[in-house]
C-alpha positions in Angstrom: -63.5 -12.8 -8.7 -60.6 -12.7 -6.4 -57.3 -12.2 -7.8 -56.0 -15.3 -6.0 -59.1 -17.3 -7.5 -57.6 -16.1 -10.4 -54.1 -16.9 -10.4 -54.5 -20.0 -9.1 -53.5 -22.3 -12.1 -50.6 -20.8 -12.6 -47.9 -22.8 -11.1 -45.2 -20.8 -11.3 -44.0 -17.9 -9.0 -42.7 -15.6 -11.5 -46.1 -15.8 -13.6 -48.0 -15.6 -10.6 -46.1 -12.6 -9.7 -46.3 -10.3 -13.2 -50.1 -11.4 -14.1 -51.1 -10.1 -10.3 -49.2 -6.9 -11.2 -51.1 -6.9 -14.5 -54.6 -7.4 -12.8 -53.4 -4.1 -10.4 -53.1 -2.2 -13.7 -56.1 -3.0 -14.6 -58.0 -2.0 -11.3 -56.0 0.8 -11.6 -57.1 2.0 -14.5 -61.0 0.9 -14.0 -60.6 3.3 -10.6 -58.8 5.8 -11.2 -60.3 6.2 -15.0 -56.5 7.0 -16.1 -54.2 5.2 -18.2 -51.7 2.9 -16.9 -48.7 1.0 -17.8 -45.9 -1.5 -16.9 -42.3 -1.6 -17.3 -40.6 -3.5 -20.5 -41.7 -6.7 -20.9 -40.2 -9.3 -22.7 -41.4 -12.0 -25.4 -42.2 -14.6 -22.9 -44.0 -12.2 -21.0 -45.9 -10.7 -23.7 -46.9 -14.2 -24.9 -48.1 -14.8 -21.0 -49.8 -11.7 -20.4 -51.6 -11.6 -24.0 -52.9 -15.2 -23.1 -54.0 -14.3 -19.6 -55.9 -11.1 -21.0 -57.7 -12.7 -23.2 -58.6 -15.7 -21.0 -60.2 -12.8 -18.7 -61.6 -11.2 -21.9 -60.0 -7.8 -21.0 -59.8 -5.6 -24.2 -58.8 -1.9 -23.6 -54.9 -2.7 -23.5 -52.1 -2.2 -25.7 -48.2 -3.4 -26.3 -45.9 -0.8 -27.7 -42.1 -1.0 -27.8 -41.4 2.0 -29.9 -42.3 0.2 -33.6 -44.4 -2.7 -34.3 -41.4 -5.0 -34.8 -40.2 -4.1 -30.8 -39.3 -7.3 -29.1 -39.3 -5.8 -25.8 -42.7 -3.7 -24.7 -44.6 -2.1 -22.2 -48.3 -2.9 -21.7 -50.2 -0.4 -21.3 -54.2 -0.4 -20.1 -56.7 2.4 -20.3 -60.4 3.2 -19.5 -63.3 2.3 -21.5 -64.5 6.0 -22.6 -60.5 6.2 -24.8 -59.7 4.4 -27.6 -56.2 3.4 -29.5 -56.0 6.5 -31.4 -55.5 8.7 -27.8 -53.2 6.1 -26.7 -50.8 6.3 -29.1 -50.5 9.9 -28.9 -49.6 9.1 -25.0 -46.9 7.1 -26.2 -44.2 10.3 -25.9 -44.9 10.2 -22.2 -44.4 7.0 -21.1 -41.3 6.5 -23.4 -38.6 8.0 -24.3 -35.0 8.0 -26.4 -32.0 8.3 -25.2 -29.4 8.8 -28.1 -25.7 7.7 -28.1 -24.1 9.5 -30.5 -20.3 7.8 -30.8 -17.1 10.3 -31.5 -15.6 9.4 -34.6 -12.8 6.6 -33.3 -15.1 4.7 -31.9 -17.9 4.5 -34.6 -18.9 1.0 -35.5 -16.8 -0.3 -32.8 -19.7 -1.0 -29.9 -22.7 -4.2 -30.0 -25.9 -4.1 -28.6 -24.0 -6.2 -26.0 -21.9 -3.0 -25.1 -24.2 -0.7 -24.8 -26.8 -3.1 -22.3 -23.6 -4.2 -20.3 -22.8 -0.1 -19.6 -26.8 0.6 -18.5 -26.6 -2.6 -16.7 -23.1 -1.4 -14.3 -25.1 2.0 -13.8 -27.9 -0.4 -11.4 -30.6 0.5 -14.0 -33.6 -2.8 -14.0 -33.8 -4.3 -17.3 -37.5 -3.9 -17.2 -36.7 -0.1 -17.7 -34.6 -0.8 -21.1 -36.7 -1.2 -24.0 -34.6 -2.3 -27.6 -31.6 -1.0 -28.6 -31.0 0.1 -32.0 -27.6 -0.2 -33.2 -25.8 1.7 -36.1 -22.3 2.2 -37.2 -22.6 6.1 -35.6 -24.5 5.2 -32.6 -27.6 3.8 -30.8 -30.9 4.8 -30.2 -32.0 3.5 -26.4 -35.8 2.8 -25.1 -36.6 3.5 -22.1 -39.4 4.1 -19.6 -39.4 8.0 -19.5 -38.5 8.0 -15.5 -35.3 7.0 -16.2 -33.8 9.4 -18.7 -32.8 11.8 -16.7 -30.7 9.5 -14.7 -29.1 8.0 -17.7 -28.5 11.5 -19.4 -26.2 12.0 -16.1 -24.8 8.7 -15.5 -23.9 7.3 -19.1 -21.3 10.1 -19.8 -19.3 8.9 -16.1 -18.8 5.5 -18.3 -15.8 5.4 -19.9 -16.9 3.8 -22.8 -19.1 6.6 -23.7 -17.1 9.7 -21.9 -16.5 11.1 -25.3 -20.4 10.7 -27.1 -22.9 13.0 -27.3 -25.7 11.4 -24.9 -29.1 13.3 -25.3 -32.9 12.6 -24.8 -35.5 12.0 -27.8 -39.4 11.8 -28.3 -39.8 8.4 -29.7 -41.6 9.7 -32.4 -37.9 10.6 -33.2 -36.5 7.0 -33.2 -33.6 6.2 -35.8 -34.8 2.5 -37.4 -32.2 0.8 -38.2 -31.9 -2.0 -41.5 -31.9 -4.9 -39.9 -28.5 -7.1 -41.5 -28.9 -10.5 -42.1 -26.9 -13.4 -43.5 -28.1 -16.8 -45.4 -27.1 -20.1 -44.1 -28.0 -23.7 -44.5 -28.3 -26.2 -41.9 -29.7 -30.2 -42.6 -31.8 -31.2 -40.4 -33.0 -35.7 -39.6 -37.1 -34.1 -40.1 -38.8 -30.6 -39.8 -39.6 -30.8 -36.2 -38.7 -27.9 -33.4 -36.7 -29.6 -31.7 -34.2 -30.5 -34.7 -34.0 -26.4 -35.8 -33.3 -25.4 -32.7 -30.1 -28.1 -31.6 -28.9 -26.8 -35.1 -29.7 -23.0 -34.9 -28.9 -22.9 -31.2 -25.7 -25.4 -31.4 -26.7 -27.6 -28.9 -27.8 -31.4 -28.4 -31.2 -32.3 -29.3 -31.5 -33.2 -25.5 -30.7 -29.1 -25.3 -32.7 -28.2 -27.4 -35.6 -30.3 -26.0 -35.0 -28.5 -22.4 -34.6 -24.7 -24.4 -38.4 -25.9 -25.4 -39.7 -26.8 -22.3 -37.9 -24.0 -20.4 -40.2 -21.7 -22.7 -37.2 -19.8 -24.3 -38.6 -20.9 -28.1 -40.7 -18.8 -29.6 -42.4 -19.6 -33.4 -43.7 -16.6 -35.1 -43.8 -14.5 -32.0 -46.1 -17.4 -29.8 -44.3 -19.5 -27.3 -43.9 -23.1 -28.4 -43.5 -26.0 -25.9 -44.0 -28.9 -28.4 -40.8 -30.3 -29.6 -42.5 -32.0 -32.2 -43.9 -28.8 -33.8 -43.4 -28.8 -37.6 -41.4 -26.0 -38.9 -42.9 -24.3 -42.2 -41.1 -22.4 -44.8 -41.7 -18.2 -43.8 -42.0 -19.3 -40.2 -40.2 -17.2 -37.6 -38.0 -19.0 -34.9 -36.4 -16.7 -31.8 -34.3 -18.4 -29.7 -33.7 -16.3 -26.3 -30.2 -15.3 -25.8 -29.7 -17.1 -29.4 -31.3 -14.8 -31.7 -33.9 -14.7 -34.5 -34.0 -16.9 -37.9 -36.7 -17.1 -41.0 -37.0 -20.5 -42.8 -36.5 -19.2 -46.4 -36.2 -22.3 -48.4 -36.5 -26.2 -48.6 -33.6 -26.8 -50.6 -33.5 -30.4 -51.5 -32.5 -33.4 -49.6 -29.3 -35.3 -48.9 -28.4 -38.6 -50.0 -29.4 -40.2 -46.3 -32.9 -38.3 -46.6 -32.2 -35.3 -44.4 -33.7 -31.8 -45.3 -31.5 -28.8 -46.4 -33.0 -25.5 -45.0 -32.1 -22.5 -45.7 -32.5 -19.8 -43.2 -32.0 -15.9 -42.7 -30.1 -15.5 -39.5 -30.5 -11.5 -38.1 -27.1 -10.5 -37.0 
C-alpha cells in the first residue's frame, strides 16, 4: 500500500509528517536489513506511533529512553532475522550520557529547567535530548549519540556550567535518580478527567476541557481525549508542561458531596 494510502486519515500535519518518517524507518530497515532509529520522541508521539504500528501490524520495533520509566524515547526498528536481546545491546550506540558534574557552590542550585534552557541557547533540536536526570551534584543528560561531541565542546562556553566537569557516558552508566514526591489533596464536584486536571493543572474546567482535547492529557501512559473519563485510585495522570500525579487515596467526602483525593505530585 502507498504511504499516502496510508496516512490518509490522519488529519493533522504534524502526525502526518512523523508517522511518514516512521514508515521510512521501516523501509529502511526491511532494505537495507540494518537497524534503524528516530530521534527522541515524546509521550504524545509514542502514544501516536505505538497506535499507528500496531494498526499496520508492524512488530520488530522498540522504544528505549535510557530506563523503562523514560518519558522521552527513541523508536527504534530492526530486521526480522534479530530479536530484542541484540537490540538492547545496540542501545550504547545510538545513545549516549553526557554528565554534568556541578563544582561545589553551585550543587543543588540548577532544575531540569536550567539545564534544557542552556542545551536549548547552544541550537541543539529537542528531538536530540532525551530525560534529564537531576541530583543535588549534577545531571545525567540523554542524548542521541551524534550530538555528544558537540555538547562536550559547547556546554563548558555556557556560563552556567564554565566551572563543571562535562564528560560523555555509556548509558549503561546512567545515574537513576529517586524520584521526590509530595502528598496533597484536592476535592474534586465527581471523578471525571476533566475535574483532576482544572485542579491539578490550576486552570478552569473550560481549560482543562481544551488541555484534553489538545491531547496534552495522558492517563497511565495512553492519551485521553474523553473529559468524561473516570479517574481510578493508582491511576497515573501527566499533564504536559504540568507534570505527573498518582491518585493514592479516596479520602472521604465533604459536606456538599465532593470527593477528597489524595494524590502524589512528582516534583
Amino acid at each position: 500500500m502507498e504511504k499516502q494510502e496510508i496516512l490518509k486519515e490522519y488529519k493533522k500535519q504534524e502526525e502526518r509528517i512523523l508517522l511518514a518518517q516512521i514508515l521510512d524507518k521501516i523501509n529502511f530497515t526491511k532494505t537495507r536489513n540494518k537497524i534503524e532509529n528516530t530521534d527522541f520522541l515524546n509521550m504524545y508521539e509514542i502514544n501516536t506511533v505505538e497506535k499507528f504500528l500496531s494498526k499496520i501490524n508492524y512488530k520488530n520495533y522498540s522504544f528505549w529512553g535510557g530506563e523503562e520509566l523514560s518519558e522521552r524515547k527513541i523508536l527504534i526498528t530492526y530486521p526480522e532475522n534479530l530479536d530484542k536481546s541484540i537490540i538492547e545491546k545496540n542501545y550504547e550506540n545510538i545513545l549516549s550520557i553526557i554528565r554534568i558534574e556541578l563544582p561545589q557552590e553551585e550543587k543543588g542550585k540548577y532544575t531540569h529547567r536550567n539545564y534544557l534552557g542552556g542545551i536549548m541557547k547552544l541550537g541543539i533540536e529537542r528531538n536530540k535530548i532525551g530525560d534529564i536526570l537531576v541530583r543535588e551534584e549534577g545531571a545525567d543528560i540523554i542524548v542521541i549519540k551524534q550530538v555528544t561531541k558537540f555538547l562536550l565542546q559547547q556546554l563548558p562556553t555556557l556560563k552556567r556550567f564554565e566551572k563543571s566537569k562535562i564528560s560523555e557516558h555509556n548509558i549503561k552508566e546512567l545515574k537513576k535518580v529517586e524520584l521526590k514526591t509530595e502528598y496533597i489533596k484536592i476535592i474534586v464536584p465527581s471523578l471525571r478527567l476533566d475535574n483532576f486536571v482544572s485542579d491539578l493543572a490550576k486552570t478552569s474546567r473550560n481549560k482543562s476541557t481544551e488541555l484534553i482535547k489538545e491531547e496534552r492529557i495522558f492517563v497511565n501512559g495512553q492519551c485521553e481525549t474523553k473529559v468524561s473519563k473516570k479517574i481510578n485510585i493508582g491511576d497515573t495522570i501527566t499533564i504536559r508542561g504540568k507534570g505527573r500525579f498518582v491518585v493514592k487515596e479516596h479520602a472521604g467526602i465533604t459536606r456538599n458531596n465532593r470527593d477528597i483525593i489524595i494524590i502524589e505530585k512528582f516534583i
